[in-house]
Chimera marker file (.cmm) of the C-alpha trace (Angstrom):
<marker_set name="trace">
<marker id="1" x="3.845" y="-18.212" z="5.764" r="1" g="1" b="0" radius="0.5"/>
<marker id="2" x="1.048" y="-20.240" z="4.356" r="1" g="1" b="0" radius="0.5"/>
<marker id="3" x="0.598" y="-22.329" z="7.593" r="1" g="1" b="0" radius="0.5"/>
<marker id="4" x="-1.648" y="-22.093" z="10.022" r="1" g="1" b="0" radius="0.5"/>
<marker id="5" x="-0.335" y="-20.855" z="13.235" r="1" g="1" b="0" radius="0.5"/>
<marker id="6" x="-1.681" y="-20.818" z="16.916" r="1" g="1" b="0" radius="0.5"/>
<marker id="7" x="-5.144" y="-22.091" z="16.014" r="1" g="1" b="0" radius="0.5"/>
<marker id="8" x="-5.585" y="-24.846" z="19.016" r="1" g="1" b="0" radius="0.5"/>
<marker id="9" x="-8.924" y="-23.037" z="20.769" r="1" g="1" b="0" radius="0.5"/>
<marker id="10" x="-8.934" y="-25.839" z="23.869" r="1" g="1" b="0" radius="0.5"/>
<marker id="11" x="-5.087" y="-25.287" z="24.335" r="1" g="1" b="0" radius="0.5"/>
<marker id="12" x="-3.304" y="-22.389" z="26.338" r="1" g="1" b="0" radius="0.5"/>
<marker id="13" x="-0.925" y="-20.460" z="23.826" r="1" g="1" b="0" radius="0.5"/>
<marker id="14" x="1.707" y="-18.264" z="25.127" r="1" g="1" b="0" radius="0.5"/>
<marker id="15" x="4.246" y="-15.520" z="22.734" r="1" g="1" b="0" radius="0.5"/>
<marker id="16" x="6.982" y="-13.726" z="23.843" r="1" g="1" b="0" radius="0.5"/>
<marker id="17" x="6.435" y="-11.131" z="21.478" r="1" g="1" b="0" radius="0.5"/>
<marker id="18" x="9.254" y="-9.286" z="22.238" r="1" g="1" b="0" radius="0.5"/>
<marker id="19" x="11.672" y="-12.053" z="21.004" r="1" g="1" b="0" radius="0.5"/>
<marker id="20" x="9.663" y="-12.767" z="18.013" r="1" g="1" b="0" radius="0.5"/>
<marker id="21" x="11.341" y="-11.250" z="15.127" r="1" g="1" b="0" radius="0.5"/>
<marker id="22" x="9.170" y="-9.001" z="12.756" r="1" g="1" b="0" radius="0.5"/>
<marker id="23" x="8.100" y="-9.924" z="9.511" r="1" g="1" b="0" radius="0.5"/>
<marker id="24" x="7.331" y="-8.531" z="6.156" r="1" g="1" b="0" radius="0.5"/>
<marker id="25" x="3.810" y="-7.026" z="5.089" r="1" g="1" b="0" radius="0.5"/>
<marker id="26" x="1.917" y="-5.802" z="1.569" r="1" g="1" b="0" radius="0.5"/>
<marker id="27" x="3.268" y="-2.156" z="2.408" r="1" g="1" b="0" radius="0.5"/>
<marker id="28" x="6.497" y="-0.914" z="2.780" r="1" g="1" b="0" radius="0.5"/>
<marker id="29" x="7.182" y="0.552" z="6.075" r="1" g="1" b="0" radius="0.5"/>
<marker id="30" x="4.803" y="-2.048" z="7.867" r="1" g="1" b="0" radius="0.5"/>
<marker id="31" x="5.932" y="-4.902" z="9.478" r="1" g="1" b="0" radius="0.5"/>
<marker id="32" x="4.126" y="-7.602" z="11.915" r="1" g="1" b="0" radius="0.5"/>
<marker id="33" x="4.844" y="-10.256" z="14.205" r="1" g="1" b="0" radius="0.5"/>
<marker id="34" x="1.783" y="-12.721" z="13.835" r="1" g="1" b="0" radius="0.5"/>
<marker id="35" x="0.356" y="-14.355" z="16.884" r="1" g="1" b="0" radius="0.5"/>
<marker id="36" x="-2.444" y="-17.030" z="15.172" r="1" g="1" b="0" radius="0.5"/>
<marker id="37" x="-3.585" y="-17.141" z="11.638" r="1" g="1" b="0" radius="0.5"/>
<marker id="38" x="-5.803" y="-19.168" z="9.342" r="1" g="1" b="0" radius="0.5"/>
<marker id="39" x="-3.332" y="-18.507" z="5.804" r="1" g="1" b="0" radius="0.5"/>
<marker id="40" x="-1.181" y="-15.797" z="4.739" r="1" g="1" b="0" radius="0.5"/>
<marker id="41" x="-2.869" y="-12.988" z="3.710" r="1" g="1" b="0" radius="0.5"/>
<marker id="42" x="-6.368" y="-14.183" z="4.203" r="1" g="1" b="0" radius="0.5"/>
<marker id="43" x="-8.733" y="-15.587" z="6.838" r="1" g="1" b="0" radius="0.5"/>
<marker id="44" x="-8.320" y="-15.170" z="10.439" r="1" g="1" b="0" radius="0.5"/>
<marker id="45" x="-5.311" y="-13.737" z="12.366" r="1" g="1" b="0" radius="0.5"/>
<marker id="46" x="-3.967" y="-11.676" z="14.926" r="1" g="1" b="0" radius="0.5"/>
<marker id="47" x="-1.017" y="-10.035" z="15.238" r="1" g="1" b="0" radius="0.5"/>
<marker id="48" x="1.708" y="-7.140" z="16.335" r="1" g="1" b="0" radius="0.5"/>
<marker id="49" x="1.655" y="-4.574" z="13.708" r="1" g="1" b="0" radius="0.5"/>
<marker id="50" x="4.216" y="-1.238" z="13.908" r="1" g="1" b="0" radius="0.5"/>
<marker id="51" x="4.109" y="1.547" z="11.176" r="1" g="1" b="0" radius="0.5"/>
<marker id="52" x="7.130" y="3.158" z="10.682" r="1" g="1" b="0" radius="0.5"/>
<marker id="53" x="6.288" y="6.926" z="10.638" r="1" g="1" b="0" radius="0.5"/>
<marker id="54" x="4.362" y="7.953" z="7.013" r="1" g="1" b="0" radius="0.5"/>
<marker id="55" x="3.590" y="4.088" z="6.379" r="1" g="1" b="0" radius="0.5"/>
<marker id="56" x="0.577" y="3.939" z="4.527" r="1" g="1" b="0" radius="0.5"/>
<marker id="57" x="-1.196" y="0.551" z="4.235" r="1" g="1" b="0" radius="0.5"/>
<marker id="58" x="-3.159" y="0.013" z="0.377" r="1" g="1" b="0" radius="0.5"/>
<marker id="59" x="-7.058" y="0.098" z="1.067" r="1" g="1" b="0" radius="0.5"/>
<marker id="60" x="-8.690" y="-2.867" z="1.619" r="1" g="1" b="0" radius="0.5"/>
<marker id="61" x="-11.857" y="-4.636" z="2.388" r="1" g="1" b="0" radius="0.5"/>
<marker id="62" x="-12.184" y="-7.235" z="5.919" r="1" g="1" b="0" radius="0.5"/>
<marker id="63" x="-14.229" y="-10.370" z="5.085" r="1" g="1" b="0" radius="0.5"/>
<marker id="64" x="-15.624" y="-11.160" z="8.913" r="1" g="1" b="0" radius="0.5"/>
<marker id="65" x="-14.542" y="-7.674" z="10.519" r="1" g="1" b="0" radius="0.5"/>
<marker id="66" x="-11.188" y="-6.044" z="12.362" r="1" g="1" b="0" radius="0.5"/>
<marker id="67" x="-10.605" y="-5.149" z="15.567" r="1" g="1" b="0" radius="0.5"/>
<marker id="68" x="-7.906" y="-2.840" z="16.633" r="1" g="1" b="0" radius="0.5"/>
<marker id="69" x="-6.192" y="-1.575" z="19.816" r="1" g="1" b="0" radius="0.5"/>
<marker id="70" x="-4.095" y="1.045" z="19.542" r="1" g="1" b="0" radius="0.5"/>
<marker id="71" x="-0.804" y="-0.041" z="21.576" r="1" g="1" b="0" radius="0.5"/>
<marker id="72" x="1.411" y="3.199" z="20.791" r="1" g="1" b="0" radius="0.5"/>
<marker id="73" x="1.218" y="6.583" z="18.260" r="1" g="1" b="0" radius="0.5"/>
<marker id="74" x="-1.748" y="7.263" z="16.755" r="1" g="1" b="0" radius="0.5"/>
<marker id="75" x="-3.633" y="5.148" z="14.092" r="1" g="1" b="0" radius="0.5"/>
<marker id="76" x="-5.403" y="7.020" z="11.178" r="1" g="1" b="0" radius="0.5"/>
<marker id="77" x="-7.560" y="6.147" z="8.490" r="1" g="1" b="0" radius="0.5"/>
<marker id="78" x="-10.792" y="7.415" z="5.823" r="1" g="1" b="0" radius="0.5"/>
<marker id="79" x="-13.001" y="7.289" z="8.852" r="1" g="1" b="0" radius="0.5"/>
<marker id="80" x="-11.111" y="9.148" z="11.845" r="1" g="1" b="0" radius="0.5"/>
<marker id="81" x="-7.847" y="9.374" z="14.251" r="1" g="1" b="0" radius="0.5"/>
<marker id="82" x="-7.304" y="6.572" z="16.878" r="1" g="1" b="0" radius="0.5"/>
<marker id="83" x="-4.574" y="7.689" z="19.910" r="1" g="1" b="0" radius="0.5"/>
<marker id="84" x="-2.976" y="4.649" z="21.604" r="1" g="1" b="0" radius="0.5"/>
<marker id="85" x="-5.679" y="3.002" z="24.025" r="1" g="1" b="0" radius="0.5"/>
<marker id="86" x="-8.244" y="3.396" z="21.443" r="1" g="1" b="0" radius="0.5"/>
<marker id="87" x="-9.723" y="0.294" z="20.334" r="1" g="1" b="0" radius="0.5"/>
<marker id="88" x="-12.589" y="0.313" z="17.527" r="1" g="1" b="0" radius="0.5"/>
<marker id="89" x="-14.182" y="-2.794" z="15.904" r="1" g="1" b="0" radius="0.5"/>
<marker id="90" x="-15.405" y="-2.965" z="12.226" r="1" g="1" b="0" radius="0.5"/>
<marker id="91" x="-17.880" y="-5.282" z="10.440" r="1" g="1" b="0" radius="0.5"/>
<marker id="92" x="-17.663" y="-7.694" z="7.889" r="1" g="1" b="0" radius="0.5"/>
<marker id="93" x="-16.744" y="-5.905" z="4.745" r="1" g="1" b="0" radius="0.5"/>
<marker id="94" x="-15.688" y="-2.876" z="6.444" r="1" g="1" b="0" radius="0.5"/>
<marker id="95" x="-13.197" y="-0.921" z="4.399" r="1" g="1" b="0" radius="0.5"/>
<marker id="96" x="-10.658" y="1.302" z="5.240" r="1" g="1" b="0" radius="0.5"/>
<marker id="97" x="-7.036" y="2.802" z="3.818" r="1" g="1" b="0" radius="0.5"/>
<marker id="98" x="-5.048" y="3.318" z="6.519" r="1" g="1" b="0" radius="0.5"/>
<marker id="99" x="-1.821" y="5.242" z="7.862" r="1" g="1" b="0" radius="0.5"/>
<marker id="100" x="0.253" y="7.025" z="10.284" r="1" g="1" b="0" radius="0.5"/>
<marker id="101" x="1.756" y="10.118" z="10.698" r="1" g="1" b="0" radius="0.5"/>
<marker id="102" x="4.105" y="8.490" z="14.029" r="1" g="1" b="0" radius="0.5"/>
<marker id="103" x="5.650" y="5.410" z="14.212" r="1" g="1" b="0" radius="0.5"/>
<marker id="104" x="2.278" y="3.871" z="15.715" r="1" g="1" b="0" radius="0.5"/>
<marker id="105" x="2.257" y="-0.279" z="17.233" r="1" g="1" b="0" radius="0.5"/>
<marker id="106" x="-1.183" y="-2.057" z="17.053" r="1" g="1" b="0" radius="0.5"/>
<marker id="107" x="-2.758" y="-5.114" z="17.917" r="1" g="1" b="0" radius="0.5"/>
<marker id="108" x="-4.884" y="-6.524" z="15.182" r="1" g="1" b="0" radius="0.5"/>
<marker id="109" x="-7.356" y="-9.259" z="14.767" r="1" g="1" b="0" radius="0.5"/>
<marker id="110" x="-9.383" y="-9.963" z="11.734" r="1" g="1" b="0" radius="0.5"/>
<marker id="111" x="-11.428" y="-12.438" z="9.808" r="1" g="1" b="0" radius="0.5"/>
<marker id="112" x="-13.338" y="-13.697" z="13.338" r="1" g="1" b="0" radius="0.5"/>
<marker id="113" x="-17.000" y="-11.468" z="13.565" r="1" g="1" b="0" radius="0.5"/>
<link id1="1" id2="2" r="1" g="1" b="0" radius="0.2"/>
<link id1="2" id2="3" r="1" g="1" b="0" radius="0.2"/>
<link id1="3" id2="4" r="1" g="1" b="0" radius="0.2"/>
<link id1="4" id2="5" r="1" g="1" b="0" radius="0.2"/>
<link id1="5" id2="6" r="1" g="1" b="0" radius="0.2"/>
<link id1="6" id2="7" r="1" g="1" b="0" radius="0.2"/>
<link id1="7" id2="8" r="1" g="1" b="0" radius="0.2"/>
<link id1="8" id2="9" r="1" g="1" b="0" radius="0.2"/>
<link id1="9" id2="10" r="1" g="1" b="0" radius="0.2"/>
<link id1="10" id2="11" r="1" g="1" b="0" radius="0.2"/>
<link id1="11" id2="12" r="1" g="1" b="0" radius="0.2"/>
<link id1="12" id2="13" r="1" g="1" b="0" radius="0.2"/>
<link id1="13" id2="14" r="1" g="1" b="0" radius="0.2"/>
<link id1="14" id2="15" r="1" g="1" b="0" radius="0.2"/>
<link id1="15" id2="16" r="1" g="1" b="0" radius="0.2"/>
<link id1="16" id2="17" r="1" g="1" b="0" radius="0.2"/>
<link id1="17" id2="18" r="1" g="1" b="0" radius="0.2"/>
<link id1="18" id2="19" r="1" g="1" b="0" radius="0.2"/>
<link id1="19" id2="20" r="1" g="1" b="0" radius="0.2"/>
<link id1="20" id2="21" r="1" g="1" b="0" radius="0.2"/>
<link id1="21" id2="22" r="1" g="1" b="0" radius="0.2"/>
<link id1="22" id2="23" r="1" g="1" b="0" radius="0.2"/>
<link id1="23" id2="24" r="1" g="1" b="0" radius="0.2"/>
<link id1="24" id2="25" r="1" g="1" b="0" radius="0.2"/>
<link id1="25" id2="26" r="1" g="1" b="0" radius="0.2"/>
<link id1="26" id2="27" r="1" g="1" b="0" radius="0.2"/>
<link id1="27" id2="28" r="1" g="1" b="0" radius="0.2"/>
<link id1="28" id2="29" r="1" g="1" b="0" radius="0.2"/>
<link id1="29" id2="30" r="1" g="1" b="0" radius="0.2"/>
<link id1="30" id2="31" r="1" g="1" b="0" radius="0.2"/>
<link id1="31" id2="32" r="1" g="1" b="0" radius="0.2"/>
<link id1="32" id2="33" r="1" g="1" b="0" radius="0.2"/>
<link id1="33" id2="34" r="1" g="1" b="0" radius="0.2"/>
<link id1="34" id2="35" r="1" g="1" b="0" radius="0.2"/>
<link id1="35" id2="36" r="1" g="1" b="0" radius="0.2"/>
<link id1="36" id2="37" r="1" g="1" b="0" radius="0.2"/>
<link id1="37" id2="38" r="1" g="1" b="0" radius="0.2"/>
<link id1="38" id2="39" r="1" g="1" b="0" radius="0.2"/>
<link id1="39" id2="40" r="1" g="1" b="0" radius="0.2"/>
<link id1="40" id2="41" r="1" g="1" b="0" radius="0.2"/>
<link id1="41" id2="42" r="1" g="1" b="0" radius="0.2"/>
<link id1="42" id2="43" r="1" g="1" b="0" radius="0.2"/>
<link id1="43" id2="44" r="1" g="1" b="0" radius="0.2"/>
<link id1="44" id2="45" r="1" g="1" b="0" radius="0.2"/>
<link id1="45" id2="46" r="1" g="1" b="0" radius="0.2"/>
<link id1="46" id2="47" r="1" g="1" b="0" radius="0.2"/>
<link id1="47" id2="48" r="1" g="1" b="0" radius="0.2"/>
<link id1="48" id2="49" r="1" g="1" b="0" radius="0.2"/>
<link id1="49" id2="50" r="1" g="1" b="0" radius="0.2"/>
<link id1="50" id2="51" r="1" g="1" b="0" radius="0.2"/>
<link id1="51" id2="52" r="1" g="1" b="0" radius="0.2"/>
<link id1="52" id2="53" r="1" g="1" b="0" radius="0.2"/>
<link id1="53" id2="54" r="1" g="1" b="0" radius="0.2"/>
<link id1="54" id2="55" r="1" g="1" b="0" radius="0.2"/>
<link id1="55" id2="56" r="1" g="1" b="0" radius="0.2"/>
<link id1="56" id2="57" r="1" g="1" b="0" radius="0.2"/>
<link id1="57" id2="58" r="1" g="1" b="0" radius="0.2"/>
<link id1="58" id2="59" r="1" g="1" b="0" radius="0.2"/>
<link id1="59" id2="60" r="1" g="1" b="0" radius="0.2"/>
<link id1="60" id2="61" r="1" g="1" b="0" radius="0.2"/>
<link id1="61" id2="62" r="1" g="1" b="0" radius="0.2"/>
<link id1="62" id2="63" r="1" g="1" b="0" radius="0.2"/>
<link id1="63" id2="64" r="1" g="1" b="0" radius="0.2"/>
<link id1="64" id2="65" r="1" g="1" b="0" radius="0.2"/>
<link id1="65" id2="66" r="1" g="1" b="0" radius="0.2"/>
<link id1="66" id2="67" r="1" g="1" b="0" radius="0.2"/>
<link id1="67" id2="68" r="1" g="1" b="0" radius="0.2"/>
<link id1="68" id2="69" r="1" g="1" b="0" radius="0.2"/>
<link id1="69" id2="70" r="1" g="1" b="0" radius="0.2"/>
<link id1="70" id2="71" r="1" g="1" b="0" radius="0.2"/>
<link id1="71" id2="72" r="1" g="1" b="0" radius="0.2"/>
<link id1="72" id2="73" r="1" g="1" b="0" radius="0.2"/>
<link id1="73" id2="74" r="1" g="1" b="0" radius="0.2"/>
<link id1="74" id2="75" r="1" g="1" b="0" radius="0.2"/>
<link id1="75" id2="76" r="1" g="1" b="0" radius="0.2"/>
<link id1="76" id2="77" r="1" g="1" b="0" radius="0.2"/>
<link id1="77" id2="78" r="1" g="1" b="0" radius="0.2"/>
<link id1="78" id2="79" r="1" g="1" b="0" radius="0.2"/>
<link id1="79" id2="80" r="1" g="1" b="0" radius="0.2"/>
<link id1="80" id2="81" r="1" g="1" b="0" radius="0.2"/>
<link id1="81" id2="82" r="1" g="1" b="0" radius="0.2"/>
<link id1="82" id2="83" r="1" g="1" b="0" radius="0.2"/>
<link id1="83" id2="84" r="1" g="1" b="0" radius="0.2"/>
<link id1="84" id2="85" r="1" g="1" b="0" radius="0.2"/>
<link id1="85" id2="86" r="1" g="1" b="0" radius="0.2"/>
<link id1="86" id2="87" r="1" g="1" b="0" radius="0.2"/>
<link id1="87" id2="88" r="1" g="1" b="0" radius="0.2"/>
<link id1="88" id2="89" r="1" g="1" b="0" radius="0.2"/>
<link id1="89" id2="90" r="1" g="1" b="0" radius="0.2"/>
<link id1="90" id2="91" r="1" g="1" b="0" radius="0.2"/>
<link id1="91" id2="92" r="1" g="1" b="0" radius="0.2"/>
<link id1="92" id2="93" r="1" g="1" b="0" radius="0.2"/>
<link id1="93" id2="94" r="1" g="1" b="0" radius="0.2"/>
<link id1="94" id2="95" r="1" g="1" b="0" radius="0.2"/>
<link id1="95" id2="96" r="1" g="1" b="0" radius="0.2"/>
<link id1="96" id2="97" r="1" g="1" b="0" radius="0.2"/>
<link id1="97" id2="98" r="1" g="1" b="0" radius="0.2"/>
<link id1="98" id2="99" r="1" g="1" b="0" radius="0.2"/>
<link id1="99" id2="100" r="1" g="1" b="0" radius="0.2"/>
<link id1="100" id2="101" r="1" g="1" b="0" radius="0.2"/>
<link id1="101" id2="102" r="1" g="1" b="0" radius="0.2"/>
<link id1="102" id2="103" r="1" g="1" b="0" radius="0.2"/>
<link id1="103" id2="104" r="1" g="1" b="0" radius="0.2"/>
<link id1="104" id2="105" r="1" g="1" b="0" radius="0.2"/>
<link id1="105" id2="106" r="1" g="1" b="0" radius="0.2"/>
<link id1="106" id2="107" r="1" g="1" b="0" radius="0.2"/>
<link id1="107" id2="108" r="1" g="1" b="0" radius="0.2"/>
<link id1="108" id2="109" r="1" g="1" b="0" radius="0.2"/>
<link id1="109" id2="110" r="1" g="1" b="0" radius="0.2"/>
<link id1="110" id2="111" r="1" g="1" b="0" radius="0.2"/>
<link id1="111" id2="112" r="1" g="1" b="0" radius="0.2"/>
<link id1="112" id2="113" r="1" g="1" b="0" radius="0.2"/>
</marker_set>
């Protein structure tokens, strides 16, 4: 997945998430379904993510910020609890170590403030 995906800003993009398949992550128990991204692992992207209850994601640092919307469960990390319909945005080099206690679903963009 080194490609980039979905990046066409002057052209209408449309996913049927649900019939995307899921992929892989850097933690077990966490798995995505990407809707745009600059590179695997790095740069811009946005995506599906779902935690399987007690996934725990390794900490890490966001060059050019996150933003997060809770979709389902409850989203936790080092700096609070997030119920589904919360969405919180974080600055570049915001840090945080992530996990769930739920299976939780979240939509994700980073690499873009």
């Amino acid at each position: 997945m080194t490609e980039a995906l979905n990046l066409e800003l002057d052209t209408v993009v449309v996913v049927e998430t649900a019939a995307q398949p899921w992929s892989g992550s850097r933690a077990e128990g966490v798995v995505r379904k990407p809707l745009e991204r600059e590179q695997a692992e790095a740069g811009r992207a946005t995506s599906i993510v779902q935690f399987e209850p007690g996934a725990r994601f390794p900490p890490h640092t966001h060059a050019l910020g996150e933003e997060i919307l809770v979709l389902s469960g409850e989203f936790i990390d080092d700096h609070g609890r997030y119920p589904a319909g919360t969405w919180m945005r974080s600055p570049h080099l915001s840090q945080h170590n992530p996990w769930v206690e739920q299976e939780t679903l979240i939509y994700v963009k980073t690499g873009h403030l």
